[in-house]
N, C-alpha and C positions, 0 to 999 in steps of 0.2 A: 504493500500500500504506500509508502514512505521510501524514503533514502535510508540507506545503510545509518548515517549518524542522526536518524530520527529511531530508529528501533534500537540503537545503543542507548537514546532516551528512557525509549518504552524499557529497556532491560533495566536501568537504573530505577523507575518508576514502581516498577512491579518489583522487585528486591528490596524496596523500598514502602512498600505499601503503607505504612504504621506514621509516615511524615502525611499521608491523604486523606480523605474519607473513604469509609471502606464500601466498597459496592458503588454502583452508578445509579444516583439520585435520579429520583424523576423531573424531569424537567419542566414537567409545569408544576413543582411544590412553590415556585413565585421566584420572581426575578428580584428579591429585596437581597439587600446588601448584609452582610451577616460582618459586625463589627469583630469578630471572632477570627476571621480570615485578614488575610496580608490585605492592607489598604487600598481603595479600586482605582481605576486608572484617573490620572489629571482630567480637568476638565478639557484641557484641548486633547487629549485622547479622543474623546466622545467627537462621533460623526453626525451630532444631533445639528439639523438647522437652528441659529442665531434669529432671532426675526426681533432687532431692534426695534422696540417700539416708538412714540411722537417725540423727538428731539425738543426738548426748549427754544426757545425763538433766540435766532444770531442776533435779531434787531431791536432786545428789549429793551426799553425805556428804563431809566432811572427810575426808580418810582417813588419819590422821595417827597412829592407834596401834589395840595390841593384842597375848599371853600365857596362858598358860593360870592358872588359879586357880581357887579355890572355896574360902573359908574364911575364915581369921582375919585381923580389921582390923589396918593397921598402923597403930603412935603417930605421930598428925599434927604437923608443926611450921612455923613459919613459912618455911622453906626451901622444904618441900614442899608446901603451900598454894598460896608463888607457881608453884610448877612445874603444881601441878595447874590454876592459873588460868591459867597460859600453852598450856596442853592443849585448856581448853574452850575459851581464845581462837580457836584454830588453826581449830577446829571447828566455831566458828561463822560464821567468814568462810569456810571452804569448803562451808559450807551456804549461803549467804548468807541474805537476809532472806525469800525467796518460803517457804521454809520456817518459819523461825518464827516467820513473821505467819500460819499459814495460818487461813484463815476459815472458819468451818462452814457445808457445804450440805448438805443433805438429799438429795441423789442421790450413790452411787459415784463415786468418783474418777476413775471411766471411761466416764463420762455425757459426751455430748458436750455439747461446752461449759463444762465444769466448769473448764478450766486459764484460759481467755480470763475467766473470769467472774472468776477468783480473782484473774489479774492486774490485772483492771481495778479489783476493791477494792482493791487495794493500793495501785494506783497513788492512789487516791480518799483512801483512810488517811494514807497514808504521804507526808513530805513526800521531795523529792530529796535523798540523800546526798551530800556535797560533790562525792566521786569521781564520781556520776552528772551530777552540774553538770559538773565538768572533761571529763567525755566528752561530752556535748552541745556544750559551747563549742569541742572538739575538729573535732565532725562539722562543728558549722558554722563552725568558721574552714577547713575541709577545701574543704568546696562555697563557701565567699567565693571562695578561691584559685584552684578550678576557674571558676570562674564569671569572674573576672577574666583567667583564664588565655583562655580563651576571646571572641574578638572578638564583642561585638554587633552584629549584622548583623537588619534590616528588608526582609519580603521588597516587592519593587515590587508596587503595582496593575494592571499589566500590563506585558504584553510588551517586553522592551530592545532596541533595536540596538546592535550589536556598542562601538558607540562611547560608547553611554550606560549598558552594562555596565564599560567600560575605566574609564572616568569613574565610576563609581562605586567599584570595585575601587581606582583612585589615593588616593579620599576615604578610604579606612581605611589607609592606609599601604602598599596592592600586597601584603596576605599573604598569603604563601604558598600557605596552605591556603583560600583564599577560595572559591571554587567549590564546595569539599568543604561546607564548614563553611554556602553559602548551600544548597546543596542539601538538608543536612540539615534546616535552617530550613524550606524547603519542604516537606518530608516533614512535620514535626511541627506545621507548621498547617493542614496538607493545601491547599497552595496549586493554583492554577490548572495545568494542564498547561503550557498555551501561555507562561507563563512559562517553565518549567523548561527546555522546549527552547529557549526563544531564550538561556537560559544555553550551554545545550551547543553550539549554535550561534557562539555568542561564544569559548569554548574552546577550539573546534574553527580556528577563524578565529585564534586566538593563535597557539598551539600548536602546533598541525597533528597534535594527537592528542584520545584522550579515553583520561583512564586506565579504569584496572579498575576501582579504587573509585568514578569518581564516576558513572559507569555502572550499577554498586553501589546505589547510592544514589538515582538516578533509577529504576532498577526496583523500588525498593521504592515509590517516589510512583506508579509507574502501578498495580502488583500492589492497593495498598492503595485506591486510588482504584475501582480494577475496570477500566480501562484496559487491559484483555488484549491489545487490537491491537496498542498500543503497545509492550508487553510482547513481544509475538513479532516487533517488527525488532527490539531491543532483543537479542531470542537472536540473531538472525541475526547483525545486527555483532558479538557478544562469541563467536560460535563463529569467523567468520573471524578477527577479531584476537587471539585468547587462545589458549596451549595447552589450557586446560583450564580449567574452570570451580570456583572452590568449595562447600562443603556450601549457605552460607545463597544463593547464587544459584539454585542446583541447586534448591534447597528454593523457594524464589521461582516460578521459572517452572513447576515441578510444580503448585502452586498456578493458578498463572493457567492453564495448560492445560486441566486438571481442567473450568474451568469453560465451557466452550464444547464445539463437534463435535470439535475436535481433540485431544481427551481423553486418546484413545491413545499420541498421542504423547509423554505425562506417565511412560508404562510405560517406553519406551527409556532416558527421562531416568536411574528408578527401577533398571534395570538396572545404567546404568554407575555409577551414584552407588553404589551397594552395594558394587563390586568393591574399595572404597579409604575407605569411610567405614562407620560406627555410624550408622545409620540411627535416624529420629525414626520413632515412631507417627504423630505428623503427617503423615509424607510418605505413607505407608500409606495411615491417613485420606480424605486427601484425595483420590486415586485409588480408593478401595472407593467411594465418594460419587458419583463420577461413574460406577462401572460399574454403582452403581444405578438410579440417578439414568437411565442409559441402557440399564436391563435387563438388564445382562450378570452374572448372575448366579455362572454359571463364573467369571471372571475377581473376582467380586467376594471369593465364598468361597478361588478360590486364593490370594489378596495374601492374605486374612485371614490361614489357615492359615499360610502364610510368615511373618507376623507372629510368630505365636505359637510356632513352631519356633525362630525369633531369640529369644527368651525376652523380648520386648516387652510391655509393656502399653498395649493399646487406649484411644484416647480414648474416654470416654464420649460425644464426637460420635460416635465409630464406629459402637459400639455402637446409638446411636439410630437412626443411617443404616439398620443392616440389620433394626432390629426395625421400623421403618419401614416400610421396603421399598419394592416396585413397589405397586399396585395388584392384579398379576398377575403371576404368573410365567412367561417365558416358556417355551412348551413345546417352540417351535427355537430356538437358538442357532443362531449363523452357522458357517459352515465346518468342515465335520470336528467341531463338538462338541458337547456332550452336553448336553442342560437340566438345569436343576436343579428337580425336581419339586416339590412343595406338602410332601410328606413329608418328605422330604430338608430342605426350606428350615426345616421344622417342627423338627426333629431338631436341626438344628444351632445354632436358637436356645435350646433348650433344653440344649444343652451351653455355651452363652455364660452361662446362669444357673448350670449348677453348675461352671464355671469361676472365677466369684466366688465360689463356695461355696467350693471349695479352696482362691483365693487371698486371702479373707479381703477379698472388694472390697464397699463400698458402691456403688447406683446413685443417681445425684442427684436430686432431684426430678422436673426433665424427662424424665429416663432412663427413671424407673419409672414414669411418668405415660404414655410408649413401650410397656412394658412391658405394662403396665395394657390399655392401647389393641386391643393385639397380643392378648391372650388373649380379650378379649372379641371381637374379630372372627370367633375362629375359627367354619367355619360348623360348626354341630350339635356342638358342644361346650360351651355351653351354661355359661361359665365368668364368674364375676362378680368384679369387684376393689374392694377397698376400701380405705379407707385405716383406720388403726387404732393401738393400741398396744396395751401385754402389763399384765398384773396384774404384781403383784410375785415371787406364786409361776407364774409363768410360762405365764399362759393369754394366748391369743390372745382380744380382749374382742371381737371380731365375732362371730368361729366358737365359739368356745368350746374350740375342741383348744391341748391343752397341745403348747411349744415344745420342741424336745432342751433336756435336761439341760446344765448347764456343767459336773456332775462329769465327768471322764474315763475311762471303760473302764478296765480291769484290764489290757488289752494297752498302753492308750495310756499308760496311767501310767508300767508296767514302760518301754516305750521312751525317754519325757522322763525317768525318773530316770536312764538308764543313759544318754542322750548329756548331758545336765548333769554326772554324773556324772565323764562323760569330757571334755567341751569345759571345764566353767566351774571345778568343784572340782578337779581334776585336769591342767585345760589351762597353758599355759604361760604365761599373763599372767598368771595367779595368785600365782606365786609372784615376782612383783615387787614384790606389796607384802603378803605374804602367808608367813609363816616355815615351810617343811615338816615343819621340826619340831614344831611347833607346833599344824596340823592334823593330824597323826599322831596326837598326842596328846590333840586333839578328838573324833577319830573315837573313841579307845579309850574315851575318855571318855561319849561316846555310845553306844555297844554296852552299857556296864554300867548304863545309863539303863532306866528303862521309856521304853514310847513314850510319847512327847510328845502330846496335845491342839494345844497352841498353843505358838509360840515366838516372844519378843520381842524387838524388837532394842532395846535396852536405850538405848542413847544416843540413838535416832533417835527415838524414842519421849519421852523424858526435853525433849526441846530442843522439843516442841510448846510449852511457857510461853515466854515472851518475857523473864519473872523466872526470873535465873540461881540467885538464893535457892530457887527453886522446883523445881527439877529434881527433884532425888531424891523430893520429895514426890511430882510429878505420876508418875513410874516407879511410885512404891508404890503410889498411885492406881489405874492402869491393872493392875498383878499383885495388888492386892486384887480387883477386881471377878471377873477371871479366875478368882483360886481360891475365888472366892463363888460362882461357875457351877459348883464342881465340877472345874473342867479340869487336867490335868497340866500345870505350866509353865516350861518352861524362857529364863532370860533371858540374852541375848547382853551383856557389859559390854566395859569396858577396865580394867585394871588401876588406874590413875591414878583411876576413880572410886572405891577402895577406898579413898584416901586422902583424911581428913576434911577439906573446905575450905567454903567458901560454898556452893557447886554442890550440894557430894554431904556433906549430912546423915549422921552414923556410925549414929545411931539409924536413922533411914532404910532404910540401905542391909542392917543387919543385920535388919531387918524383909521386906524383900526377900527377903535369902538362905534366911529359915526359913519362904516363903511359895511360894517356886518354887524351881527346881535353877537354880545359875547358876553361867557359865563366863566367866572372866575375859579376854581375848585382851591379847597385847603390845599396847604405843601407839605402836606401826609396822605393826599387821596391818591387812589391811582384812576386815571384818566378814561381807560377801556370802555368801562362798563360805560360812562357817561355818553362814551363816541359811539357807539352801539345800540343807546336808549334812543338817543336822538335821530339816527338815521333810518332806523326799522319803525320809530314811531312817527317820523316824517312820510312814508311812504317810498313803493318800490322806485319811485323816480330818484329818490334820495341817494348821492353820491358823499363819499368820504375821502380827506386828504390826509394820509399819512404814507408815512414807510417802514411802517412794523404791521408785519405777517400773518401778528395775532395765533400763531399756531397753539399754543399753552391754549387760548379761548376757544380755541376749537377743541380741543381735547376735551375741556370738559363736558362737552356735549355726551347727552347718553348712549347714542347708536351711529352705526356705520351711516346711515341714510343720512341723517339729520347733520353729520359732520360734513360729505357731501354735498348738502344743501346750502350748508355755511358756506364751501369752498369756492360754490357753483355762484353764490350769491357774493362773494367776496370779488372773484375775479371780476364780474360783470358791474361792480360799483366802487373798488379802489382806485382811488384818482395821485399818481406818484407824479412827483415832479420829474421833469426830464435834463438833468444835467443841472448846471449851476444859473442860478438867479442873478443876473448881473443886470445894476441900474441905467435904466433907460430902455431897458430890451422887455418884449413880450415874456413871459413865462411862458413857459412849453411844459406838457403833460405829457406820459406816455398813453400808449394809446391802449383801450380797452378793449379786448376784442368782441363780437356782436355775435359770437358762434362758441359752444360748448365743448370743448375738447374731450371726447368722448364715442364708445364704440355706440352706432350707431344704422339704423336699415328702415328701408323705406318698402322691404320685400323682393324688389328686382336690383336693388343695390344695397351692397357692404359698404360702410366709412369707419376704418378704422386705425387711430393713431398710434400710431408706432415709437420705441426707442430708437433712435437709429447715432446713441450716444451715450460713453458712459457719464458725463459731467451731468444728468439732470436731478437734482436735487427731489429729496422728498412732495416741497412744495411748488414745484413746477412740473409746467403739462408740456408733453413733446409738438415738435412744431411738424412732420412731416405724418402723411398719412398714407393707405393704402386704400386704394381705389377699386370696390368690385363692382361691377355692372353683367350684369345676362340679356343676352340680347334674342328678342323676339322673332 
């Protein structure tokens, strides 16, 4: 079954039996970790999908104040000058500088690409702040330490006897972790097998064991090499010698199963593993691939379905695996069950495309290139794919049919006001930095308002200059242009700019007030909630001027839809300034787009957006799309 220095194992193993458990455990007694045994492997052992959840927002505001007001300036003095410059101080380092350095581009803030592009001018601009020096010099006296901490170890050119193993292990001082540590070494340069085992071989001969981890560790060099034979004595000793197996082994040998006839055997694995662990889409994955892969078509849409009941998201390998498919579908299935028909197989890959629709997934270029492939096959349907992109007002430039609208329905609006209303303005982190007195008397204050046009956030807006001299001007800047359009505008301030210092100009600011309706907030409120009360209670016409992303505000929303709906509602009403505010010149906005980035079909056409980059950030939609049309 093995190599000669794998059954010198097994003879060490079995001579040895009194260091194991005796007999071969049943393998579904549970996959839980038994603290009794050698310690289970590192976490980056484990082959479990990552699936980073909502990042904090890169662009948050200081949040350091905010009161209600509207009116009369107070007499500034050098008391209060420093306190007001200790305000913008605060407010500037909780902004930090990716704000206000920001650089003008010419596509929405929600352009993919947009955040990786702006970072990397800055980085290009901008020299390193000391603090950014002290953290780099941090990281890397961090990895010196590990890195010393750490024996260097050279893997041999070939295979050791036991003695020229001992002999080497003496030359580094006999540490401890020597095995562990040369195994991994193997792993990471992808060394020869026949080494590895005359390690274990040597260990086995010391010892008269082999632990879990380094066992561990060796099936990660056969798994990753494609070594499956080896891989499957590898289950066999760790099912007799171990109660139980962990996630990233479990995940390991599912993998190597997958790939051969013994396929099936990947599903028992996938059973027990389930009973005591959060299961990866990769384990999934990998098991749909081979019931493809082997025609089993039942088997392949039942994991799926299981997938998505667990509230999982598929890899887009998956995805490609089954738009892929057989060739054929088979029309017997083995034993007692059912085929899955051409129809059926048709059906439910067109429910895998409005499943991205609902959950707001892009497919990657390969994916949709799958995609693409798969329509055009079909016979006598007579469907063509292209690739493509949208005008600005929102035409598909193949076909010529306009994309959905990014405004929101009348139902959907009413819904996203009423759960913002209830999670974000009303929810209980609010009022942590947020005085309830205070919105009490914003809302009243807004009730006796006409409706608002556009609402600005006053400070967020103001800190676009880089010149602290400049603030108040660039504010009036942006609330002239505003009511040069005509628009009703209300501006979000903080108290503390009412008082005249370098920042906030008196003339300025009273230019300001007789130009828009504006509300003062305490310089302990935080501003959000207010910009958000006032825009969705103005109405869907209602537009906002900032350049913070609000993602934290999305998050607290209760469900996928509704967050969504925020996103869908966001893009289609944030109004960003476009490059720098310089006197005497128009302001310039970026431009919003009039069409919803989003899979979407009209029945005789597919519109679907595709990645076709790795730079697009979480909160950005990709810009190119894939064009299907069937023609009559």
């Amino acid at each position: 079954m093995g190599s000669t220095s794998i059954l010198k194992v097994r003879i060490c193993l079995k001579s040895l039996q009194p260091f194991f458990h005796q007999g071969r455990p049943a393998f579904s007694r549970t996959f839980l970790w038994n603290p009794s045994q050698p310690s289970p492997s590192p976490r980056f052992l484990c082959t479990r999908d990552n699936n980073p959840k909502l990042s904090g927002r890169k662009t948050d505001r200081g949040k350091t104040g905010q009161a209600d007001g509207q009116g009369g300036m107070k007499n500034g003095s050098i008391r209060r000058e420093k306190q007001v410059l200790w305000y913008d101080e605060l407010e500037e380092i909780g902004r930090g500088t990716s704000v206000q350095r920001r650089p003008s581009f010419p596509k929405s803030v929600f352009a993919a690409g947009t955040a990786k592009r702006m970072a990397h001018m800055l980085k290009m601009k901008a020299s390193l702040s000391s603090v950014d020096e002290a953290q780099h010099k941090d990281e890397s006296d961090q990895r010196a330490a590990r890195s010393e901490s750490t024996v260097k170890l050279q893997v041999p050119d070939r295979p050791l006897p036991a003695a020229e193993w001992k002999k080497l292990k003496e030359s580094l001082g006999n540490h401890q972790r020597f095995e562990i540590q040369m195994m991994h070494t193997m792993f990471s340069s992808g060394a020869d097998l026949d080494i590895a085992k005359s390690l274990l071989t040597f260990v086995a001969m010391e010892t008269g064991t082999l632990s879990y981890e380094l066992l561990l560790r060796y099936l990660m060099l056969c798994v990753s090499g494609g070594h499956d034979a080896e891989a499957f004595d590898i289950y066999e000793i760790m099912l007799r010698s171990f109660p139980s197996l962990d996630s990233g082994a479990a995940s390991l040998f599912i993998k190597s199963f997958t790939r051969t006839d013994r396929w099936r055997e990947a599903l028992v694995i996938l059973r027990e593993l389930k009973q005591v662990f959060t299961l990866s889409p990769r384990n999934y994955g990998d098991i749909i691939a081979a019931a493809v892969l082997h025609r089993d078509m039942v088997t392949a849409w039942a994991l799926y379905d299981e997938l998505i009941e667990k509230g999982l998201t598929p890899n887009q390998d998956t995805w490609g695996v089954l738009f892929k498919g057989p060739s054929e579908i088979k029309e017997e299935e083995g034993e007692g069950t059912e085929a899955v028909s051409q129809a059926e197989h048709q059906e439910r890959l067109l429910n895998i495309l409005l499943h991205m629709r609902n959950n707001q997934i892009y497919p990657e270029y390969s994916l949709a290139s799958s995609i693409k492939t798969w329509f055009e096959s079909l016979a006598g349907q007579a469907w063509t794919g292209r690739w493509t992109i949208a005008t600005p007002k929102g035409v598909c430039q193949c076909c010529g049919s306009n994309l959905e609208s990014i405004q929101l329905t009348t139902e959907e609006y009413q819904q996203l006001k009423d759960r913002v209303m209830a999670d974000i303005i009303q929810g209980k982190d609010v009022f942590r930095k947020t005085n309830p007195e205070e919105l009490k008397r914003f809302k009243t204050f807004v009730k006796r308002k006409p409706a608002f046009d556009v609402v600005v956030d006053g400070l967020n807006v103001a800190n676009i200059t880089k010149d602290r001299a400049k603030r108040s001007e660039t504010l009036l800047a942006v609330v002239s242009e505003l009511e040069r359009q005509g628009l009703t505008v209300l501006v979000l301030g903080r108290k503390h700019m009412l008082q005249p210092s370098r920042s906030w100009d008196r003339h300025n600011m009273n230019l300001i007030q007789q130009k828009a309706h504006c509300f003062f907030t305490d310089n302990i409120s935080e501003d959000d909630p207010f910009l958000l009360y006032a825009t969705l209670h103005s109405g869907n016409h209602c537009r906002f001027v900032s350049r913070d992303l609000m993602r934290d505000h999305k998050a607290c929303l209760p469900d996928r839809a509704t967050r969504r709906l925020f996103f869908k509602w966001q893009r289609g009403h944030q109004m960003v300034v476009d490059g720098h505010v310089a006197a005497g010149r128009r302001v310039r906005f970026q431009s919003i787009p009039s069409y919803d980035t989003i899979v979407q079909t009209s029945g005789d056409s597919w519109h679907i957006p595709y990645d076709d980059t790795e730079d697009r950030s979480t909160h950005e939609v990709p810009q190119r799309w894939l064009c299907l049309t069937k023609k009559h």
